[in-house]
Every structure is written in structure tokens, then in C-alpha cells.
C-alpha positions as CSV (number, residue, x, y, z in Angstrom):
1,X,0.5,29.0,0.1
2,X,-2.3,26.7,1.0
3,X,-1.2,23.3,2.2
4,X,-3.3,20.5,1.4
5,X,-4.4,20.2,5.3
6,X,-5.4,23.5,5.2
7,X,-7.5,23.2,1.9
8,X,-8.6,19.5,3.8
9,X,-9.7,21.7,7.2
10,X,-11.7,23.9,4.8
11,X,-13.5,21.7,2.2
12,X,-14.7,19.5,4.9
13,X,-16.2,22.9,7.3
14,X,-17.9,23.8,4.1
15,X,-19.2,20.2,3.5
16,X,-17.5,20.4,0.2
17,X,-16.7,16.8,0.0
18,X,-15.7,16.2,-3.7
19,X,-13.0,19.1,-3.1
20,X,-12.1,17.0,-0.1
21,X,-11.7,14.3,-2.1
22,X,-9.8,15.8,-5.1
23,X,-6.8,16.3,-2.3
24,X,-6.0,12.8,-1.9
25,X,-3.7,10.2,-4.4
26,X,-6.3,7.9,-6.2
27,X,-5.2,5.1,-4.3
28,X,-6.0,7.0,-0.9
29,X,-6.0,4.9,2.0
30,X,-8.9,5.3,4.6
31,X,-8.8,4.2,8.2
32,X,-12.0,3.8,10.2
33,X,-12.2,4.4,14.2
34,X,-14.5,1.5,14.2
35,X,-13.9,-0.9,10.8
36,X,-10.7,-3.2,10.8
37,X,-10.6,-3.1,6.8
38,X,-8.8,-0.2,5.2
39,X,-10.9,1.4,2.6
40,X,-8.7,2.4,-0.6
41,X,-9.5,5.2,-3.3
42,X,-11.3,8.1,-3.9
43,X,-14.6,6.1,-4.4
44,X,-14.1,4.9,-0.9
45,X,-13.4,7.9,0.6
46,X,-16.4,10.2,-1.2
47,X,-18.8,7.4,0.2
48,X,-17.4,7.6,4.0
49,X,-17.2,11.2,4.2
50,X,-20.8,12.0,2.8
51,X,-22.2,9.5,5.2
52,X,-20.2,11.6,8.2
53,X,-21.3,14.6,6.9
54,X,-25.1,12.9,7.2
55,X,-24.1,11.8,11.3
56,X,-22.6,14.5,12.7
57,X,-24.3,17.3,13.8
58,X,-22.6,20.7,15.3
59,X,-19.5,19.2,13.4
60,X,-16.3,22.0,14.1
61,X,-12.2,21.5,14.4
62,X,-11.1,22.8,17.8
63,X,-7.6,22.7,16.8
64,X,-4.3,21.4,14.2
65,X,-1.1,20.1,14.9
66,X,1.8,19.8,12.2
67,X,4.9,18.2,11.4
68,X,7.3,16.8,8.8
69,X,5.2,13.3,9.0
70,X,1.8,14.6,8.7
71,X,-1.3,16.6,10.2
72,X,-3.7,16.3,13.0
73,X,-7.0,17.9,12.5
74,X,-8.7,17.8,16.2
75,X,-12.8,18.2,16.1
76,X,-15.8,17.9,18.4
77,X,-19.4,17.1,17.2
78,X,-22.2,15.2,18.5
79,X,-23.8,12.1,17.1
80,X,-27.9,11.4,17.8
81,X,-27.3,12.5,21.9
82,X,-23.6,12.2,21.9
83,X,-21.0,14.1,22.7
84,X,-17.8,12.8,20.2
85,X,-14.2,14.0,20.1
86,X,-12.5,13.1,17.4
87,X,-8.7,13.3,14.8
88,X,-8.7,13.2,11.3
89,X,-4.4,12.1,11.2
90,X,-3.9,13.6,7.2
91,X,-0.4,11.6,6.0
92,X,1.5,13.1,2.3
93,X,1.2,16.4,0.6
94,X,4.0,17.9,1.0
95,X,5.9,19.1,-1.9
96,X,2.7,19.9,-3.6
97,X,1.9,16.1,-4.0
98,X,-1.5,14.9,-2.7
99,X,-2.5,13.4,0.8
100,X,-2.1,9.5,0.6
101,X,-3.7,8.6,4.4
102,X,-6.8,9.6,6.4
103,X,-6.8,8.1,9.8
104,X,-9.8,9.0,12.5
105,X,-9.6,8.2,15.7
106,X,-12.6,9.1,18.0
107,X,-13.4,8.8,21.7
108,X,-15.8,8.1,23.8
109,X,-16.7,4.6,23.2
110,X,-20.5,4.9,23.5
111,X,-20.4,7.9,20.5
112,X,-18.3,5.5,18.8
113,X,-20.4,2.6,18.5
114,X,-23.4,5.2,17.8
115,X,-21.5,6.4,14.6
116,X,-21.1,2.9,14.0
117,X,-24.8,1.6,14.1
118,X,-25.7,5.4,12.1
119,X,-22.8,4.8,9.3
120,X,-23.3,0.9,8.9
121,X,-27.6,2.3,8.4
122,X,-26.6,4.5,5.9
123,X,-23.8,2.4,4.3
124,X,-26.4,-1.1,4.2
């Protein structure tokens, strides 16, 4: 059986963002490594991942970590001349019920506010 992290891990290395998107609860909640606001639903979420899928370059998960609470999707890629590591923290779907959270957390602070300036270009 495929969980939904796994189905997650691959929609996203085959840039297959509306299957991405389809594994989530319509009231998805989105948290940005550089936006205070939460971003809720679907709608939300298709914009924010097409735009990363736009940024990051070399994009490729490195490794996964599971428990009863949730999954931890680690990746590298690089943005414009920067080197960024980064977690996508997937919260729900077990019991075959959709993913509710996405959290990303990225590091170091320079690619950071370089996907910031990109996405907030791409997002005006």
C-alpha cells in the first residue's frame, strides 16, 4: 500500500502538482519558511507549489522520516546560486484519510530570502 507521503514524495519528483494537490483535505493548511500567514486550501497550495517547482532547480529528496504524528520529507536543491536544504513536515493521512498540513522549513538564511524575493516575483 501506498501511503499518502509516499504518493506526496512522488507526485512532487515528477512535478505532478495537481496529483500533489489531490492528497490533501480541501481545507489544507500551508506553512511558508518565510510568510507568517498560513495559506488554507487546495487553491493555495496548487499556486505555492507551481511557483516552487518554477525556483528550484536540481530539486531531489535526500531522505524520509515517519511516525504516528506525521512525515518528514528531507530535500536539497539550489535556488538562482544557492545551495538550499530544506523539509516538507506532511501532518494526516493515515487511515486512508487525506494529508491536512504541509510545513517547510528551509536553511540557509541567504537561500531563504532568495526564494523569498523569486516566489514573492512570481506570486506579484
Amino acid at each position: 500500500m501506498v501511503t499518502p507521503a509516499a504518493a506526496f514524495r512522488a507526485a512532487i519528483e515528477r512535478k505532478d502538482i495537481d496529483a500533489a494537490v489531490a492528497l490533501f483535505s480541501d481545507d489544507v493548511v500551508f506553512n511558508s519558511p518565510i510568510v507568517h500567514k498560513q495559506y488554507v486550501g487546495r487553491d493555495a497550495l496548487r499556486m505555492i507549489l507551481t511557483g516552487v517547482t518554477q525556483v528550484f532547480t536540481d530539486f531531489a529528496y535526500r531522505a524520509e522520516y515517519g511516525g504516528p504524528e506525521g512525515h518528514v520529507l528531507e530535500f536539497a536543491c539550489r535556488v538562482g546560486e544557492r545551495d538550499l536544504q530544506g523539509v516538507d513536515i506532511l501532518r494526516g493521512g493515515s487511515d486512508g484519510e487525506p494529508l491536512t498540513e504541509l510545513t517547510v522549513l528551509v536553511r540557509p538564511y541567504s537561500a531563504a530570502t532568495e526564494l523569498r524575493a523569486r516566489m514573492a516575483a512570481l506570486l506579484a
